[in-house]
N, C-alpha and C positions, 0 to 999 in steps of 0.2 A: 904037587908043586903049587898049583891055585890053592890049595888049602894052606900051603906054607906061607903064602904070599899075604893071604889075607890075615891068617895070624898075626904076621910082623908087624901088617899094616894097623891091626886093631892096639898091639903093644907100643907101636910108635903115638898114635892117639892118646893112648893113657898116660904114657909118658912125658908128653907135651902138656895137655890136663892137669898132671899133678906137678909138674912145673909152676904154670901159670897158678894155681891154687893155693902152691908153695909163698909164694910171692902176696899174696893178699893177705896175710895175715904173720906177723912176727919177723917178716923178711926185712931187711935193712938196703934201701935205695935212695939214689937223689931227683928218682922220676915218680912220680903220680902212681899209687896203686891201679892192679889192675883190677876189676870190677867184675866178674862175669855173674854173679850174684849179686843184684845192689840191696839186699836185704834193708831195705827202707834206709842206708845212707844218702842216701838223697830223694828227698820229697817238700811239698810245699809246705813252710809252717811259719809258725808269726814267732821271733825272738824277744825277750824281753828287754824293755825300754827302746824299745826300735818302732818306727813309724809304720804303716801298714795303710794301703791303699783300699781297703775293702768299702766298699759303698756304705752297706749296711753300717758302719759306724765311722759317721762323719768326723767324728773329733781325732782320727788317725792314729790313737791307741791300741795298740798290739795288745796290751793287758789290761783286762778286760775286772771287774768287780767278781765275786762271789754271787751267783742265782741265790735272789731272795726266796726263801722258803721251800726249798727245793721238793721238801715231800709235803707240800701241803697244806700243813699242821695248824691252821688257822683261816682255812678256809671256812670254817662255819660261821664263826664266831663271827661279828659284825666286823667290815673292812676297816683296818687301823687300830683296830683293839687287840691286846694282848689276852691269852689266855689265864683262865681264873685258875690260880694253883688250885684250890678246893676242890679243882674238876678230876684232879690224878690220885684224892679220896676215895678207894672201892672199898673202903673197912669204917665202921661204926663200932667202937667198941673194940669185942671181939667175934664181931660177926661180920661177912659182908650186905654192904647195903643193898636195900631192895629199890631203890627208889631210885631211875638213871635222874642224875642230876642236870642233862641238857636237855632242856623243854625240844617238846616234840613238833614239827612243823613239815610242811612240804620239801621246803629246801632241805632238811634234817634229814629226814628220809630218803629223799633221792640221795644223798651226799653216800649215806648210810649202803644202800646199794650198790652203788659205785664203787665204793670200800670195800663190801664183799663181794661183787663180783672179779676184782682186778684181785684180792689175796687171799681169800676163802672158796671160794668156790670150785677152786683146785681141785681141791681135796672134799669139802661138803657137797658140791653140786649147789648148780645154779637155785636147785629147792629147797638146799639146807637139808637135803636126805641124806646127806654123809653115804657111810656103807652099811649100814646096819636095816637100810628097805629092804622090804622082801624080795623084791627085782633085781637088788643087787646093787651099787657105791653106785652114785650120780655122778661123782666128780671123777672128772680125769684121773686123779693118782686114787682116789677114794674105791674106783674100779678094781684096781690092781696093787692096792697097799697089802699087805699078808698081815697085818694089825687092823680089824676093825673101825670104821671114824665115825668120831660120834653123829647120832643123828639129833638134829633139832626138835622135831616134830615127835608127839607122841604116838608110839605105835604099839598094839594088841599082844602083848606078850615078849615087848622086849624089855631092857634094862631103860626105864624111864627117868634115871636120876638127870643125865642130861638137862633136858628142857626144861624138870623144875628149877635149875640153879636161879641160884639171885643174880640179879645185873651188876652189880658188883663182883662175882664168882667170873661171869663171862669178859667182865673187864680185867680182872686178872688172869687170866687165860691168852686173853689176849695179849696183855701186856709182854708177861714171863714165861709165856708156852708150858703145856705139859704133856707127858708122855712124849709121843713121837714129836709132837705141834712143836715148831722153833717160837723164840719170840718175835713178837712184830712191832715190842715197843718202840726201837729205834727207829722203824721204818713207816709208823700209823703214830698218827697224831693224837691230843687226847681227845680232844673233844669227834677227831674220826671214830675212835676210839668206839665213843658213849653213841654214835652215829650207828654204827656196826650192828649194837646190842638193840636199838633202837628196831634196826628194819630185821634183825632176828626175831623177835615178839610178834611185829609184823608177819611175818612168812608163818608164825608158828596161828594165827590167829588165821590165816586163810585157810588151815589144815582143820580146821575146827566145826 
């Protein structure tokens, strides 16, 4: 009987439940939905062309500008200068260039680090050993890719074409990705870009 009881009592729940549930979506009433999920229909947000009290932007515009330079991409380059088309040049000819075309400096370098550590190093490791050390991938994914990654640094018996590439070869790489590598053109600027290959050379000369 307690078992009958409690039965009904769970069937009558459901049934109220898919009542109310009925009702929040496609039902036709002249009172206020009911809500028992408010799946984000109601939360704080700023409408367009409407006023907004937020401190932080005293002139009381809800709509707000487009974030200038959102990735970057001109962080090297002197403040208020535009970037030098000739800098997205990795081809001379029919060869690529040997010669990084953004003069090398401290700020260049750190920039350059910066760059590879926040989108290389994933996968190279923070030493640019990729997977191909003997110990084994440095990088997070470099550890555990079932594809080999390249390594920077020359090492005693591996496949050394890597490290010789031109810095042009690395800036297309970068650019258009190859093999498993996506591109990072969209997402690295150019002259990050040439910043990249910059403190690659770098890491490859401390190995030496």
């Amino acid at each position: 009987m307690k078992l009958f009881s409690a039965r009904s009592a769970l069937l009558s729940l459901v049934a109220v439940a898919t009542a109310l549930t009925g009702c929040m979506r496609g039902g036709t009433s002249s009172e206020p939905p009911v809500h028992l999920v408010l799946d984000m229909d109601f939360q704080p947000k700023l409408r367009a062309q409407a006023k907004t009290e937020f401190a932080g932007w005293p002139d009381g515009r809800s709509m707000r500008a487009p974030v200038a330079d959102p990735f970057g991409k001109t962080l090297v380059v002197a403040q208020g200068s535009l970037p030098d088309p000739k800098l997205a040049n990795r081809t001379a000819g029919n060869a690529f260039v040997t010669q990084n075309p953004v003069p090398v400096d401290g700020r260049v370098l750190a920039r350059g680090q910066e760059m590879f550590d926040i989108h290389c190093a994933v996968c190279h490791g923070y030493s640019g050993q990729g997977g191909n050390h003997p110990q084994g991938g440095h990088g997070l994914v470099g550890r555990r890719w079932p594809v080999a990654i390249p390594n920077f640094h020359f090492v005693d018996g591996a496949d050394n074409r890597v490290p010789q590439m031109p810095d042009g070869e690395f800036f297309e790489v970068i650019t258009h990705g190859k093999g498993t590598m996506p591109a990072y053109g969209a997402r690295i600027g150019v002259e990050d870009r040439w910043a990249i290959v910059h403190y690659i050379r770098a890491l490859q000369r401390l190995s030496k």
